[in-house]
C-alpha positions as CSV (number, residue, x, y, z in Angstrom):
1,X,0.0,0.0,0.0
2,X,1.4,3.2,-1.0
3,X,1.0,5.7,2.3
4,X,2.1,8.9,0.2
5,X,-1.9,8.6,-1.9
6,X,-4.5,10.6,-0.3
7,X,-6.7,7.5,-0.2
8,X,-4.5,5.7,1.3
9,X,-4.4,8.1,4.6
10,X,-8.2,8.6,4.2
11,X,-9.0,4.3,4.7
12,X,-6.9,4.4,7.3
13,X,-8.5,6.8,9.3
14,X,-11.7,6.0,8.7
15,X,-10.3,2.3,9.7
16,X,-9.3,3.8,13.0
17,X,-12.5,5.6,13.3
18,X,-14.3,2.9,13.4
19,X,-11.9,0.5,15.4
20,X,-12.1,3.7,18.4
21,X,-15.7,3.9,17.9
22,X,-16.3,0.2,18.5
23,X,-13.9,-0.1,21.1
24,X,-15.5,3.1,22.9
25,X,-19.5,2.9,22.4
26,X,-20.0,-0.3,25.2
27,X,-17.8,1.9,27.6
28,X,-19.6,5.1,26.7
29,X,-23.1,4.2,26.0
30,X,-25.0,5.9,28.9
31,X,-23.0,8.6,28.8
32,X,-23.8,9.1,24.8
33,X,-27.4,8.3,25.1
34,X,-27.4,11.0,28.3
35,X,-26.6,13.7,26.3
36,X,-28.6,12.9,23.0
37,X,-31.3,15.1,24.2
38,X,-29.5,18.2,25.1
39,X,-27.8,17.3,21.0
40,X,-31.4,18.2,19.9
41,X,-32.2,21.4,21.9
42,X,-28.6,22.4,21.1
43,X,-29.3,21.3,17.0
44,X,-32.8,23.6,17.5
45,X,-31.2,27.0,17.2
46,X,-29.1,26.0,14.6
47,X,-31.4,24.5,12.1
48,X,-33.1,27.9,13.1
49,X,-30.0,30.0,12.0
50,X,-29.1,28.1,8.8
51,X,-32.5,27.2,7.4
52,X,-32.4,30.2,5.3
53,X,-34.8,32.8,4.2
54,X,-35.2,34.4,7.4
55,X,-38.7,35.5,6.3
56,X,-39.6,36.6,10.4
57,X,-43.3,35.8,10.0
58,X,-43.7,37.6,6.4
59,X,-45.4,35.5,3.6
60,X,-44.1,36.4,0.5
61,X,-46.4,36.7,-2.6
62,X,-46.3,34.7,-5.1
63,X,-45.7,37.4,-7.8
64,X,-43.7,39.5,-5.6
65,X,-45.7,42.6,-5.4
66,X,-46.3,44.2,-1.9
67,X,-49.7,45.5,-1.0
């Protein structure tokens, strides 16, 4: 295997990614599935932020012309 490819270095980590990940999850499960709630509220504001538009309560009309 060649180490100096880019592909090489990226199946490797990934490889190690999922050797820690294995390795870690029966340690670490309550402690993940503890905190998977407080990962929504935190995911809330940000799926507020980067939704887009940003209308604030304005419908647009379809045709674009304002009253």
């Amino acid at each position: 295997m060649n180490l100096s490819s880019k592909r090489a270095w990226v199946l490797a980590l990934v490889s190690a990614a999922l050797i820690a990940a294995f390795l870690f999850y029966p340690e670490h499960r309550a402690h993940l599935f503890g905190l998977l709630p407080y990962a929504f509220l935190f995911a809330c504001p940000l799926l507020h932020f980067f939704h887009g538009g940003h209308h604030h309560g304005r419908n647009p009309r379809p045709n674009g012309d304002r009253p």
